[in-house]
Every structure is written in C-alpha cells, then in structure tokens.
C-alpha positions as CSV (number, residue, x, y, z in Angstrom):
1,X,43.8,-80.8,16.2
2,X,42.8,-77.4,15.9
3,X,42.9,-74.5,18.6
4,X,40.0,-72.5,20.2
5,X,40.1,-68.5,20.0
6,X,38.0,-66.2,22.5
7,X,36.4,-63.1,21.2
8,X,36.8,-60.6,24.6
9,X,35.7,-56.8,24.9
10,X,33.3,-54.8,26.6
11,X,29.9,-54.5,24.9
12,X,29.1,-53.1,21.5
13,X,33.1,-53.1,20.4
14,X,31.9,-55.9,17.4
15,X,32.6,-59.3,19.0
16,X,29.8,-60.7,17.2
17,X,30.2,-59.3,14.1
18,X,33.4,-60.5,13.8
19,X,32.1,-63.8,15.1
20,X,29.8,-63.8,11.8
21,X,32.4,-62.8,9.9
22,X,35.0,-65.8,10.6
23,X,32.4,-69.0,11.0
24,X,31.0,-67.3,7.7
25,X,27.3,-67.0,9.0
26,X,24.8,-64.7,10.8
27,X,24.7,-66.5,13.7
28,X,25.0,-64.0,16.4
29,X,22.2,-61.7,16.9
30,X,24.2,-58.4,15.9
31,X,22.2,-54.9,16.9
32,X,23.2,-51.5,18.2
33,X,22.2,-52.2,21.3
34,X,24.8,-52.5,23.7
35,X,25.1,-56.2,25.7
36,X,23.0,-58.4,23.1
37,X,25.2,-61.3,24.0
38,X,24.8,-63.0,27.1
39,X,25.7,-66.7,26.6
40,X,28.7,-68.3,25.0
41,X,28.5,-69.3,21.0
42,X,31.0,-71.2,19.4
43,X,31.5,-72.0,15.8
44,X,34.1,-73.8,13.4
45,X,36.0,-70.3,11.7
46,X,38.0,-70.3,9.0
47,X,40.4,-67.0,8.3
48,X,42.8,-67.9,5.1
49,X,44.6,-71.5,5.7
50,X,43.7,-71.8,9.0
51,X,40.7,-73.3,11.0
52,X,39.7,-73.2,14.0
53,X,37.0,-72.7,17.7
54,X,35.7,-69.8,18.0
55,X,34.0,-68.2,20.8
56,X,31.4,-65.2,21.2
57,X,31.4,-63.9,24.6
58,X,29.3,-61.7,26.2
59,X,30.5,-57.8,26.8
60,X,32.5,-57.8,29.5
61,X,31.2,-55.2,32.3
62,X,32.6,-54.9,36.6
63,X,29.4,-56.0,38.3
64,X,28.5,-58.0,41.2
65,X,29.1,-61.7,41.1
66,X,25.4,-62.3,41.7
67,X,24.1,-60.0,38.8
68,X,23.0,-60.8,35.6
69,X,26.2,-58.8,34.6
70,X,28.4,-60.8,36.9
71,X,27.0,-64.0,35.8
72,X,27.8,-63.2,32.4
73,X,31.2,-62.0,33.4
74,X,31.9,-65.7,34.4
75,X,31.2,-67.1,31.5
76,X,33.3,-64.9,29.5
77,X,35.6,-66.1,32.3
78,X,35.3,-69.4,31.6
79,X,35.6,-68.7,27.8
80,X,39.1,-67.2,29.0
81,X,40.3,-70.3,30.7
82,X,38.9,-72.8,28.1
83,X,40.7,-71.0,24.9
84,X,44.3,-71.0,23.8
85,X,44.0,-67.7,22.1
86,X,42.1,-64.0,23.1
87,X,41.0,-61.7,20.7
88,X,40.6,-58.2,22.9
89,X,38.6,-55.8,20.5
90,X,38.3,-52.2,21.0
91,X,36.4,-50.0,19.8
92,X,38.9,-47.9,17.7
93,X,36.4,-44.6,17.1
94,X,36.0,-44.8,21.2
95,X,39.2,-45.3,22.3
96,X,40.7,-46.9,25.2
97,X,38.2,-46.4,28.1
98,X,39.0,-47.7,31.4
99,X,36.7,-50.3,31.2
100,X,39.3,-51.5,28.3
101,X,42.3,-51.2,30.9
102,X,40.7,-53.3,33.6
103,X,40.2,-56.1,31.2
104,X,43.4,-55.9,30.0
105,X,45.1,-56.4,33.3
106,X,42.7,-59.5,33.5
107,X,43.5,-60.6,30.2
108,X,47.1,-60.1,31.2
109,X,46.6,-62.0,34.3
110,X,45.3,-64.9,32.5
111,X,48.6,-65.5,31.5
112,X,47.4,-66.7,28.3
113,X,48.6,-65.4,24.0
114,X,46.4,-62.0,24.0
115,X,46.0,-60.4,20.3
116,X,45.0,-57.0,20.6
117,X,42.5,-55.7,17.7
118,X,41.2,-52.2,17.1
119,X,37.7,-52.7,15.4
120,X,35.9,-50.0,13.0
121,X,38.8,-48.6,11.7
122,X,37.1,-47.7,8.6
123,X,37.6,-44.4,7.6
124,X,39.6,-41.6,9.4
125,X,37.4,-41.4,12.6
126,X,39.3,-44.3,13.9
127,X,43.1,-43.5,13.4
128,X,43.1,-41.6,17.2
129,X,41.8,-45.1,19.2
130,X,44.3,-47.2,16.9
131,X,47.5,-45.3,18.2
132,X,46.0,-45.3,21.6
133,X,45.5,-49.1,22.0
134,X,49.3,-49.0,22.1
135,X,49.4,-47.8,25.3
136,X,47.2,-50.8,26.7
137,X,51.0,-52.6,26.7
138,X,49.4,-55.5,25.1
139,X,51.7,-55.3,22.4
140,X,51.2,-53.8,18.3
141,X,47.1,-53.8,18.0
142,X,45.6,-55.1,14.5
143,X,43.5,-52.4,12.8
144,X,40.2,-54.2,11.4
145,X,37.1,-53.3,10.3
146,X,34.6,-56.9,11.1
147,X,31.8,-55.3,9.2
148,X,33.6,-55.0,6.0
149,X,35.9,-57.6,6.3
150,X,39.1,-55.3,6.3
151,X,42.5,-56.0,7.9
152,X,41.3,-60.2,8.6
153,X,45.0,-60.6,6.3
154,X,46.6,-58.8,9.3
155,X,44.4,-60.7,11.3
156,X,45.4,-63.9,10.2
157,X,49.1,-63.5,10.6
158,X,48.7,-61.9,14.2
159,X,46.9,-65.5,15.2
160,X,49.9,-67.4,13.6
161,X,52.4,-65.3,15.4
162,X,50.4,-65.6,19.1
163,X,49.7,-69.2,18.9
164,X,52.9,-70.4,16.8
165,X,52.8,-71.7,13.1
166,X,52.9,-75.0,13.8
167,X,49.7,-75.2,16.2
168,X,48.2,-72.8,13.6
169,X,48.1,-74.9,10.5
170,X,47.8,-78.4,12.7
171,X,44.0,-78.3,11.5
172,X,44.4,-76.4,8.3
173,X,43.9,-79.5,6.4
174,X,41.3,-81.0,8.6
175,X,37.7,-80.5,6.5
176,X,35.5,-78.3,8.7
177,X,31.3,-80.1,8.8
178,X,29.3,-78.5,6.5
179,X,25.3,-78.0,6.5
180,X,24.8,-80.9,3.8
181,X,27.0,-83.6,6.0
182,X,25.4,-82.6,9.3
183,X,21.6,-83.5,7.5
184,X,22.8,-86.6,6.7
185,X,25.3,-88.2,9.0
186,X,25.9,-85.9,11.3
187,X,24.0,-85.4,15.6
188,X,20.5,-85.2,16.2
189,X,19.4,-81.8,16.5
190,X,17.3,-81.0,19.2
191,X,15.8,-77.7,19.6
192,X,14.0,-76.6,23.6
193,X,11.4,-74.0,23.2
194,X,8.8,-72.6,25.7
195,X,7.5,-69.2,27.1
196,X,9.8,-67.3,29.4
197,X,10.9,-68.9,32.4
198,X,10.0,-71.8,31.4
199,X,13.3,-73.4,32.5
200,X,14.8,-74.0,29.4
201,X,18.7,-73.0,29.8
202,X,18.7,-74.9,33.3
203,X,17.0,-78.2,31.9
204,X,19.8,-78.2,29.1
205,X,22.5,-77.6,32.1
206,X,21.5,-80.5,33.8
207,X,22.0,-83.0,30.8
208,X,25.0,-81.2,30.1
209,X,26.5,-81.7,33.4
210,X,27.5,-78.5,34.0
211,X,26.3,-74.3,34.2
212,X,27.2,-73.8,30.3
213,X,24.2,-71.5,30.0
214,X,23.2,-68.5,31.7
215,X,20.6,-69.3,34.1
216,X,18.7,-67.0,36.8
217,X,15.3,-65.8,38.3
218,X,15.0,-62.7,35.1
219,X,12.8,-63.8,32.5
220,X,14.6,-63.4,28.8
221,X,18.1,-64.2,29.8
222,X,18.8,-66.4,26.7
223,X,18.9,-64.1,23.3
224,X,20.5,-66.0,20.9
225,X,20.0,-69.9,20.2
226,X,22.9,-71.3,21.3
227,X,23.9,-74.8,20.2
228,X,25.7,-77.1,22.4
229,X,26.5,-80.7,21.7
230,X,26.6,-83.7,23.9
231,X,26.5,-87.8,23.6
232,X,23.8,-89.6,24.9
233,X,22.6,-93.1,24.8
234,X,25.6,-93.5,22.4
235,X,24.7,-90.8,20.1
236,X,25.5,-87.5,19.1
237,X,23.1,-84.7,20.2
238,X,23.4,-81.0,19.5
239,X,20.6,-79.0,21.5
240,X,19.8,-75.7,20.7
241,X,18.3,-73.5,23.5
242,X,16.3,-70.7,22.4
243,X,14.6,-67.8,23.8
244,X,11.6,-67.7,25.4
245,X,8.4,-67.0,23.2
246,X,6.2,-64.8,24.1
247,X,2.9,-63.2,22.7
248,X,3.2,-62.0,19.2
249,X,1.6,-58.4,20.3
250,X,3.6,-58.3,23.4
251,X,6.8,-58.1,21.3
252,X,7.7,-54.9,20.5
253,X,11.3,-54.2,20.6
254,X,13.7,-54.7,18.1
255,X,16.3,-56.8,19.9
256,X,13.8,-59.2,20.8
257,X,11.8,-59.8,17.5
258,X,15.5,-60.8,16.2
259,X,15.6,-63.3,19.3
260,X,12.2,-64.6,18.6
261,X,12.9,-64.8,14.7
262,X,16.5,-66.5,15.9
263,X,14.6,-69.4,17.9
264,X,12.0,-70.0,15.4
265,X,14.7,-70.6,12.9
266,X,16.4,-72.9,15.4
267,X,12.5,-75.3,15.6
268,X,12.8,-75.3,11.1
269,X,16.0,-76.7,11.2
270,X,15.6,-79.2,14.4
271,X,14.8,-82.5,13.9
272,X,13.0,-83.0,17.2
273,X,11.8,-80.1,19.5
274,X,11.8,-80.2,22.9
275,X,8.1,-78.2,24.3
276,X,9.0,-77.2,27.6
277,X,5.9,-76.0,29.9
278,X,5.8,-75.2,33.3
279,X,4.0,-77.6,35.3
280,X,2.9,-74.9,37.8
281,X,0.8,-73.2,35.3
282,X,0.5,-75.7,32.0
283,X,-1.1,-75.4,29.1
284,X,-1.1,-71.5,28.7
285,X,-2.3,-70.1,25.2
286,X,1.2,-69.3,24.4
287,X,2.2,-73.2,25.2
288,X,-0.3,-74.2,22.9
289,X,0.6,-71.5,20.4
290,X,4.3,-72.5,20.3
291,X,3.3,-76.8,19.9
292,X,1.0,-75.6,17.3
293,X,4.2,-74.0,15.5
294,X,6.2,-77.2,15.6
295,X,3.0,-79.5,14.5
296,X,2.6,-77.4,11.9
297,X,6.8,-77.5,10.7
298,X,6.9,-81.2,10.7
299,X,9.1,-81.3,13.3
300,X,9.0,-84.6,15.7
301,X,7.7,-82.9,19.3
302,X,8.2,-84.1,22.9
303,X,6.4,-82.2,25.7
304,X,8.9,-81.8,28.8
305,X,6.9,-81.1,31.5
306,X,9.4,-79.1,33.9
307,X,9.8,-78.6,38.0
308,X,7.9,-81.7,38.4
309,X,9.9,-81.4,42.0
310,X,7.2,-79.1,42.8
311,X,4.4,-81.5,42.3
312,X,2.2,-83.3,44.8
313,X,0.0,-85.4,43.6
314,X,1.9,-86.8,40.6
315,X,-0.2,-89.9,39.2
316,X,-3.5,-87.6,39.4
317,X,-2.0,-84.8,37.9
318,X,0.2,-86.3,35.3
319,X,-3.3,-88.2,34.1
320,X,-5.1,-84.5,34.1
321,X,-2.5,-83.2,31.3
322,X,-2.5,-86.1,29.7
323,X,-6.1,-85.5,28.7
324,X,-5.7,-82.1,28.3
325,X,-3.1,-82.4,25.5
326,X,-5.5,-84.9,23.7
327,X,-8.2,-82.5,23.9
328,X,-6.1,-79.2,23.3
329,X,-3.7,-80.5,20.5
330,X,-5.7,-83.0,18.6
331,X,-3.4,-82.7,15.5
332,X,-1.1,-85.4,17.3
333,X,-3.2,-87.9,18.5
334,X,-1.0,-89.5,21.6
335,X,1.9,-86.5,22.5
336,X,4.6,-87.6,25.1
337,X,4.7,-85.9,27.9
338,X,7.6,-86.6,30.0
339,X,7.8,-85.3,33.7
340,X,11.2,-84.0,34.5
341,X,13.0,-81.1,36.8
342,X,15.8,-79.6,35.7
343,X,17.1,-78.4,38.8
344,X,17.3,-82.0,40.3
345,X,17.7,-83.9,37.2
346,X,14.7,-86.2,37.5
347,X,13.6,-87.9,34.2
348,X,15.9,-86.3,32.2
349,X,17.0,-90.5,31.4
350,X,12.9,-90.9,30.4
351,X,13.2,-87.4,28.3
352,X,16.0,-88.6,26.5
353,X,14.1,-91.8,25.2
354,X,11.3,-90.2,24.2
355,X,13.2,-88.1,21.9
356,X,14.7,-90.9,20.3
357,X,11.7,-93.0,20.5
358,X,9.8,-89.8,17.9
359,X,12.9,-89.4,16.0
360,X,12.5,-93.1,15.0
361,X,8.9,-92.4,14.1
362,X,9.6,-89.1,12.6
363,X,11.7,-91.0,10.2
364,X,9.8,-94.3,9.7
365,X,8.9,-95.5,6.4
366,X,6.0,-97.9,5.2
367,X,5.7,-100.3,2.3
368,X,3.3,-99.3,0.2
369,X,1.8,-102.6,0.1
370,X,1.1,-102.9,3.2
371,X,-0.2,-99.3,3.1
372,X,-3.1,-100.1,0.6
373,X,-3.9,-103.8,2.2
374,X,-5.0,-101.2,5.3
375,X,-6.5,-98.9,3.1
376,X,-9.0,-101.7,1.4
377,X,-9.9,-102.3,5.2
378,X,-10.4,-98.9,6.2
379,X,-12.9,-98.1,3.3
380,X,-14.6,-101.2,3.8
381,X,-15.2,-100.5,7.7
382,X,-16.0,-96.4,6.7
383,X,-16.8,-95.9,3.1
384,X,-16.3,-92.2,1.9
385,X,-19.7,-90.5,2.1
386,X,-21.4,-90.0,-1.0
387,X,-21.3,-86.3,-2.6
388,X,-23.6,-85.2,-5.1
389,X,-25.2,-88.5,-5.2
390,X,-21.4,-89.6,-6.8
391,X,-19.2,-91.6,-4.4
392,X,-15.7,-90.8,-4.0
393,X,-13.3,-93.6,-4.9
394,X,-9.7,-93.8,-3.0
395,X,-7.8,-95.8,-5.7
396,X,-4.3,-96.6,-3.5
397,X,-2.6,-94.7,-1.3
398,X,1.7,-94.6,-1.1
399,X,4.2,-93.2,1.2
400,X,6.2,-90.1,-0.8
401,X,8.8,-89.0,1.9
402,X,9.3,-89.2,5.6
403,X,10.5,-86.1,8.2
404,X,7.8,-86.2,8.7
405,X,5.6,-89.5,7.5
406,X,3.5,-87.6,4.3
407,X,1.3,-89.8,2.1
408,X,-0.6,-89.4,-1.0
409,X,-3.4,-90.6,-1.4
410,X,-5.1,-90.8,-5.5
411,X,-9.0,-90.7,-5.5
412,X,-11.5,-89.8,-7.9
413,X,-12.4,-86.2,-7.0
414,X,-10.3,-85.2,-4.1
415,X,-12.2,-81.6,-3.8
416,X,-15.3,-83.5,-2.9
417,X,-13.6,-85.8,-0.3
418,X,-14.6,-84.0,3.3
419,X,-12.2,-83.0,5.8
420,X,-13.7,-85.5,8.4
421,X,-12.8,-88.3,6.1
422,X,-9.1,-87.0,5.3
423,X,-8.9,-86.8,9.3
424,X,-10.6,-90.2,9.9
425,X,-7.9,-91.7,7.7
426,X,-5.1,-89.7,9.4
427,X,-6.1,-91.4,12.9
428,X,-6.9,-94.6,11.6
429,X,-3.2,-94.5,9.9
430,X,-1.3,-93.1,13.8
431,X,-3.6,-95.7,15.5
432,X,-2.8,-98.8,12.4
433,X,1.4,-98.1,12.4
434,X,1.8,-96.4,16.1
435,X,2.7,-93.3,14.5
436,X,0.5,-91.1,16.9
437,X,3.6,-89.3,18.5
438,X,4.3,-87.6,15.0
439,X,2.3,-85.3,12.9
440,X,1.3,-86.7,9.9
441,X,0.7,-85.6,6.4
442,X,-2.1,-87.0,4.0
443,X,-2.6,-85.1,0.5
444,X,-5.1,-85.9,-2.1
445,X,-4.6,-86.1,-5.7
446,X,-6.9,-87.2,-8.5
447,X,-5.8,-90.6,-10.3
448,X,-5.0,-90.4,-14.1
449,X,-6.5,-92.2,-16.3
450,X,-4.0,-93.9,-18.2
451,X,-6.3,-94.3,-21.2
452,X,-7.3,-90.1,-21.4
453,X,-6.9,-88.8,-24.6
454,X,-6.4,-91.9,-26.4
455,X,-8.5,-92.1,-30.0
456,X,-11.2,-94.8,-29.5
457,X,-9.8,-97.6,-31.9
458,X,-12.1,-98.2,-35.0
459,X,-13.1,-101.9,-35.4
C-alpha cells in the first residue's frame, strides 16, 4: 500500500510546480500570481523507486474561519490530517517570513513526519533562505529547485528517512494507472461544467458525501479541474469539476484564461459532461454556448438542472425547459434534463442514471445490416430530392466507430446531397435506435465503382 504526502507552504513558494514535477504532468495551474490554488489536487507521484499520493494544497494564509482564505486554510487542514508525510516549502530567495514560523508550529503541532524543503535554490540568490530554514527547528532542510528538477535525489532520500524504508518502498512495485489503461478499463469520467455560480463544486459535494471542494457565495472559487473519484451504482466514477465559463470577451486575465483553457481540456477528455444551469435563470447564452461546446466534442451530455429546491411550480416549469432545450439545442434531439439541488441532495439518484443511461448510448453500436434494412425504408418514405435533374443515390450506409455513434454513409455525389436531407436522416436514425440523448455523426462519401479503370474486354 502506498503512502500519501501533503505539499504545505504559504502561496507562491512552488507547491504546484513541484506537484507537476512528481505526478510527471502539468496538472496544476502554475502562474506568478500568488494563491492560484484553492482546492485540493491529488495525483499518483513517482520520485526514483518510490510511489506514492500526492497532495496540492492551497497557500496557506491566517484569515478568518469564514473567508475565502480561512476556507481554504481548512482544506489544507484536512490535507494535514489525511497525509502521513508534509512537505513544508519555502521559498529559499525569500527567506523565513513569519508567515513560515506560524505554519511551522502548526505543522509541528500536527504531530505528524514534517520534511522541510527550501525551493528555488537555483543559483546563488538562494544560499541566505537555505541556512535560515535551519532555524525553523524543523530539522536539516532539502535544497531543491521544482522548476528544474534539481535536488528531487535529496528529495527522495529525505521521504525514505521521514516515513521509514519499509513503508517507503511498500508500493514501489505496485504499477501506477496510466492514461492508456484508464481509456479502456478504468472509471467513467465525468466532467460538471456551467457559468459561474452555477453550483458546480457543491452538487459534486453532495454525491461525494462530504465538503471535499471549496464551496461559498464568490463566484470563481474553483481554478483548477480537480478530479475526485467515487463508486456509484457499483461503478467507478471520477468527476472532474471545473471552473465556471464565462463569456469569451469577458475573460481578460491571465490566471483565468489558464482556468478556462484547464476546464475545457477536462470536457475533451470526459466521457460524459455534466451541463449544470441554474434553474433561477436557465438557458442563458453562455449555457447554450457551453452545451454547444460539448455537442460539438462528442461528448455524451446530461443537463442538471440545479436548486430545483427553489422551485414552485415544478411539473409546469420542468415541461417549459423541456421545450426550450428542443428548440434552443436542436443538435440533440431529446436532451435529459434532470432536476436536482445540490444543497439538499434531491435527484442526485435520477442524475446518476441518466449518466449511465447516455454513456450506454454514447457507446452503442449497430449492425450494419440492420442499419441499411432502415435505410431502404427511409429512402423509400423520403427520397433524396433531385439535383440538377440527377437524383442522388444512398448506396448503404455502416457504422465506423462509436464515442460517439458516427456513420458513413456512400452515395453517388455526396456534394449534391442537401443539408436538410443529411439532417432528416440524422433524426430519423436518433428517433429509429433511441439514440436521441447523444450527438450523432453522419459523413458522406462517394461509392467506388469497383469496375473504374478497368479496360473494356474485347469480344
């Protein structure tokens, strides 16, 4: 079994830099800008023989309990408590601060194995804070540099010593998932979108169980996209909450075109995606922006429609947006919109079906018999329209991958074929095999003839 080690420091000393650096990834969302991290990350490091949990943490900072600050001091807190291991950086061209002395007392207090490493060592400009983390009594600090891999030897045997040789190398041997296993065998990956405020951190709370994720009245909490996994219904899921989406011309800054670019990156590799609006105010351009965006990836969507607590007439208004998703997002013919409020928990059970219910459509797969014994039908019930006084023969039609459903369909001159036809066979298909919750792909390509280029035989 393999042990769990907590990145701890105040902000902008390189926690998740060096985060990046041991899982082997970018992650964290690293910028100059002090107190990017906010929620907990973990990830499956590896420093020489040894594997292990690792845990970003958000800068630590004295605040108020009820602060955005003090909330995120809690879960670094928790972080604490859950690890067996700390990593306390400092920033070794700062110096000890007092803000680094308060946290060591805590640190101390925790009563847990404590490494001490001075970070940005590179160079001469950091000799001075090296010498001086001495005198946080937290015994011999490890001189590193996490942005160009320097001192993670010393590293590595500082770990071993803390956490004793034998716990160390318990997992060494243990094979760590990779990005090829997960595809195929490994959870479902869920990704939640929506605007700002949506709700999105405390819907993922509630299935969780527990306040894993920052939550709070500020809009933008949630920076990185954080996965967390969980079973339900028997199976593996791993969620990944995101940040909220705004505008594309009201993003300006820096920091949160690298959130924005982290949580579009999270809906490509999801296999479903979670849409969740605000019943209050549904349907804004932004919503429809963002389940445009996951139509148009091929991911499998579910709309969550959130703080259904707050709604009256339920029947009445849950019929309303049902219409208005047919008529605002036509590229999905029969979206599912579940009601559901994260703060009570009600219909997360319904939610969780519906995802499975699109992942098995997402993933479905059709005989191509059966496909062109519907296709003979659907020509003879709508011919293709005539073009140029030619008409437009659809030879068969055949199923080339699934994730999503995408068929190919061989005619005689697929330029001339309308768009109203290729879309009349698209919802004929959804409507034929109930695949309406899924976008579906139909491309056109012109038949061979087998005999082209042959040399008429002589008699």
């Amino acid at each position: 079994m393999t042990f769990t080690v907590a990145i701890i420091g105040r902000p902008n000393v390189g926690k998740s830099t060096l985060f990046n650096r041991l899982v082997g990834k970018r992650l964290a969302l690293v910028d100059e800008t002090a107190g990017v991290t906010r929620d907990r990350r973990e990830g499956e490091a590896r420093l020489g023989a040894l594997s292990f949990r690792v845990i970003d943490t958000a800068g630590l900072e004295e605040a108020d309990a009820e602060t955005l600050s003090g909330r995120m001091r809690a879960q670094t807190e928790r972080a604490i408590a859950e690890a067996d291991l700390s990593l306390f950086l400092i920033d070794a061209r700062a110096g000890v601060v007092p803000a680094d002395r308060t946290f060591a007392d805590l640190l101390r207090r925790a009563g847990r194995p404590v490494v001490l490493v001075a970070n940005k060592v590179e160079g001469s400009a950091g000799e001075a804070g090296y010498f001086d983390a001495y005198s946080l009594g937290l015994g011999e600090p490890v001189p590193i540099s996490a942005e160009h891999g320097q001192g993670l030897a010393d590293l590595h045997d500082a770990i071993v010593a803390a956490i004793g040789a034998e716990r160390a190398f318990a997992g060494a041997d243990e094979a760590l998932p990779t990005a090829g296993a997960e595809v195929g065998g490994g959870p479902l990956r869920i990704a939640v979108v929506g605007r700002p405020n949506a709700g999105k951190s405390t819907l993922i709370n509630r299935l969780l169980g527990e306040e894993r994720l920052l939550t709070g009245p500020e809009a933008g909490i949630t920076r990185d996209a954080i996965a967390v996994d969980l079973e339900r219904g028997g199976r593996a899921l791993r969620l990944f909450d995101t940040a909220g989406l705004r505008r594309k011309a009201r993003v300006q800054e820096k920091l949160e075109k690298l959130s924005v670019a982290d949580a579009l990156r999270a809906v490509q590799f999801a296999e479903v995606v979670i849409v969740v609006i605000d019943t209050l105010q549904p349907f804004d351009k932004q919503d429809l922006q963002i389940a445009d965006l996951v139509i148009r990836e091929g991911r499998a969507p579910v709309i969550a429609l959130n703080k259904w607590d707050l709604v009256d007439d339920r029947q009445e208004t849950l019929a309303r947006l049902a219409e208005e998703a047919g008529r605002l997002l036509p590229q999905v013919k029969r979206l599912r919109l579940v009601p559901v409020s994260g703060l009570t928990g009600e219909g997360l059970d319904r939610l969780v079906e519906a995802v499975f219910a699109v992942h098995a459509d997402w993933n479905r797969r059709i005989p191509t018999a059966r496909l062109n014994r519907w296709l003979e039908e659907a020509v003879a019930r709508h011919p293709p329209p005539a073009v140029a006084g030619r008409r437009v023969r659809i030879k068969y039609l055949t199923q080339v991958k699934a994730r999503p459903p995408t068929f190919i369909a061989a005619c005689s001159r697929p330029e001339a074929l309308p768009d109203s036809y290729r879309r009349y066979l698209v919802n004929a298909l959804a409507e034929e095999f109930d695949l309406g919750a899924v976008p579906l792909r139909l491309n056109l390509r012109r038949g061979e003839n087998p005999y082209a280029g042959r040399a008429r035989k002589r008699r």
